[in-house]
C-alpha positions in Angstrom: 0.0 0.0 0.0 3.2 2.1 0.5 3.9 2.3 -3.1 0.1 2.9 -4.3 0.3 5.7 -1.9 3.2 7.1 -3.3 2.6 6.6 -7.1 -0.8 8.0 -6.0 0.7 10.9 -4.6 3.0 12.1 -7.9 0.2 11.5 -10.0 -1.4 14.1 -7.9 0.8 16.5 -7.5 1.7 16.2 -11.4 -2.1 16.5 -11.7 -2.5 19.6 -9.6 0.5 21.1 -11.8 -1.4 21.1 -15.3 -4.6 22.0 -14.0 -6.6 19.0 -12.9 -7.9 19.7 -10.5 -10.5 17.4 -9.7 -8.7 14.6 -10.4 -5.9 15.2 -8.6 -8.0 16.3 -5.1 -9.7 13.0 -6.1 -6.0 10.8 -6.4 -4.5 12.9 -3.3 -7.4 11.5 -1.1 -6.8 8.1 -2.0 -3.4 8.3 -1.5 -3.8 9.7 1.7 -6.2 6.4 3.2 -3.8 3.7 1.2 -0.5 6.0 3.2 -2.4 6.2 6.3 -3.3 2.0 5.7 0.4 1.2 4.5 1.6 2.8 7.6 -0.4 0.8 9.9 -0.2 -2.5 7.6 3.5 -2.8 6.9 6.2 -1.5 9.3 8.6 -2.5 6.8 7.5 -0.4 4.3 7.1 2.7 6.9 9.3 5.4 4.6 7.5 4.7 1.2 3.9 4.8 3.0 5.4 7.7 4.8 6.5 9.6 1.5 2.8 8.9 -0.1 1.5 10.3 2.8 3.1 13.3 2.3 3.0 14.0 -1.7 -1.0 12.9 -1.2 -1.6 15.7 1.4 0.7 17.9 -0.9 -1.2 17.2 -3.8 -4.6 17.7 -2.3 -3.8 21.5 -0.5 -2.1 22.2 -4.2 -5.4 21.3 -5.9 -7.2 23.7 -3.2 -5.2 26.4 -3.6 -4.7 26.4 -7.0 -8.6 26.2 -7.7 -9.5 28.4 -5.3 -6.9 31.1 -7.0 -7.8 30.6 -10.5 -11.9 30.7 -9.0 -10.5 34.5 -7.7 -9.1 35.6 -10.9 -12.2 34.7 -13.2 -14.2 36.3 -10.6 -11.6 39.3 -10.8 -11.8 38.9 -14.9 -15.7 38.4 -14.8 -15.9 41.7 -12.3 -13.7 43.9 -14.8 -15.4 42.6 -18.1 -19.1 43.6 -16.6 -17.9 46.9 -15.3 -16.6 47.7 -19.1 -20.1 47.0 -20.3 
């Protein structure tokens, strides 16, 4: 579960980069019960679940701040566009 965690969290992180949002809140949540599991599960494996953990609660609080910024600057765009009309 370590490693699903971890791919899980690059893929969101990656995700939250281009602009899917969604998605990559969607992945990063995921990847934050199968870290939180892996964790628990395998004390072998500690570091890697450890690591997914991280990049998953990364990617998730990169997806909400980058939607909630690009939600303020179409509100901003929206705003200037009616005041011109």
């Amino acid at each position: 579960m370590g490693i699903a965690s971890l791919v899980l969290g690059i893929v969101g992180v990656v995700f939250s980069f281009i602009g899917l949002y969604l998605p990559a809140a969607i992945i990063g949540v995921v990847g934050i019960i199968l870290g939180a599991l892996g964790r628990k599960r395998t004390p072998e494996k500690k570091g890697m679940a450890t690591a997914g953990l991280v990049l998953s609660i990364i990617a998730v609080a990169l997806a909400l701040i980058t939607y909630i910024a690009c939600m303020a600057c179409v509100s901003a765009a929206n705003s200037a566009i009616n005041s011109l009309a």
